[in-house]
C-alpha positions, -999 to +999 in steps of 0.1 A: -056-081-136-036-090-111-046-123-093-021-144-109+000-141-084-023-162-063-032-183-091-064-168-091-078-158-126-104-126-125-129-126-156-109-101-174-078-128-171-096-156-183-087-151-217-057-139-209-027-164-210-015-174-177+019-158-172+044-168-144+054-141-122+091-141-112+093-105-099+061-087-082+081-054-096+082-071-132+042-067-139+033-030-117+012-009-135+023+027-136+018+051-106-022+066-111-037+037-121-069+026-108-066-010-095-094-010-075-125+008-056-126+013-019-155+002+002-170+029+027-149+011+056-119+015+039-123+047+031-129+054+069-099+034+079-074+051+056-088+087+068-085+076+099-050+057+098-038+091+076-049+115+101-028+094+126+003+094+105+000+132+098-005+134+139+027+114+148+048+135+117+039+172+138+049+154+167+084+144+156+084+176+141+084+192+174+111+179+189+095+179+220+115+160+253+099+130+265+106+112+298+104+071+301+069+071+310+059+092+284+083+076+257+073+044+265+033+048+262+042+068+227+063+038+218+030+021+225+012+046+205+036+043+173+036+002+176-002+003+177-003+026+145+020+003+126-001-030+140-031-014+125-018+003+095+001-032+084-030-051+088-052-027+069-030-024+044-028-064+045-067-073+041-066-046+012-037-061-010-050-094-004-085-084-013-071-070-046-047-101-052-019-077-055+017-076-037+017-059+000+049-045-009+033-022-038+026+016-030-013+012-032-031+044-017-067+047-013-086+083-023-109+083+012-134+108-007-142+093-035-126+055-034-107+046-061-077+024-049-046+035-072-006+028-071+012+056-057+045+072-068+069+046-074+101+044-095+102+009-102+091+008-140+121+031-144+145+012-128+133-023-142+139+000-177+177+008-168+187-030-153+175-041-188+195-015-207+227-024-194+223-060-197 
């Protein structure tokens, strides 16, 4: 559906007219739908890169006192979980032929890849009612 941004057409699109794309907001489907279906990997690596994020949020939570040692080696920690998190999230998007910038989220038991929550149908809705 969505690989004319690359100038890509899937089998559904070829029969589709070939619409330019002047805002990656402009054609988002609504949050819940299915754009895609994990592979086992993926579904791995989200758990994984979840479980990380949740780890990371109970830590701040704390509000535990660090030292420099120990603030620079979670600094570490934190740069090597955006690192791997942006480049997952990177190799999925483009795999899908969809913007990086859109809220995709992967179910990691049972692998559909669907938009998250997102507000931008809404707002897209008021910009044009004001015009």
């Amino acid at each position: 559906m969505l690989n004319r941004i690359r100038n890509k057409l899937s089998p559904a699109q070829e029969m589709e007219e070939e619409v330019e794309v002047d805002n990656i907001y402009s054609i988002i489907p609504p949050p819940g739908t299915i754009i895609g279906e994990a592979t086992e990997e993926e579904m791995e690596k989200a758990a994984d890169l979840e479980n990380r994020h949740v780890a990371f949020i109970r830590l701040q939570d704390m509000s535990i006192q660090f030292d420099g040692v120990s603030y620079k080696e979670l600094l570490k920690d934190f740069l090597d979980f955006e690192r791997d998190s942006s480049k997952f999230w990177r190799a999925v998007s483009s795999r899908l032929s969809v913007p990086y910038e859109w809220p995709i989220r992967i179910d990691y038991a049972l692998g559909p890849i669907y938009l998250g929550e997102h507000d931008y149908l809404e707002q897209m809705d008021e910009e044009e009612n004001e015009d």
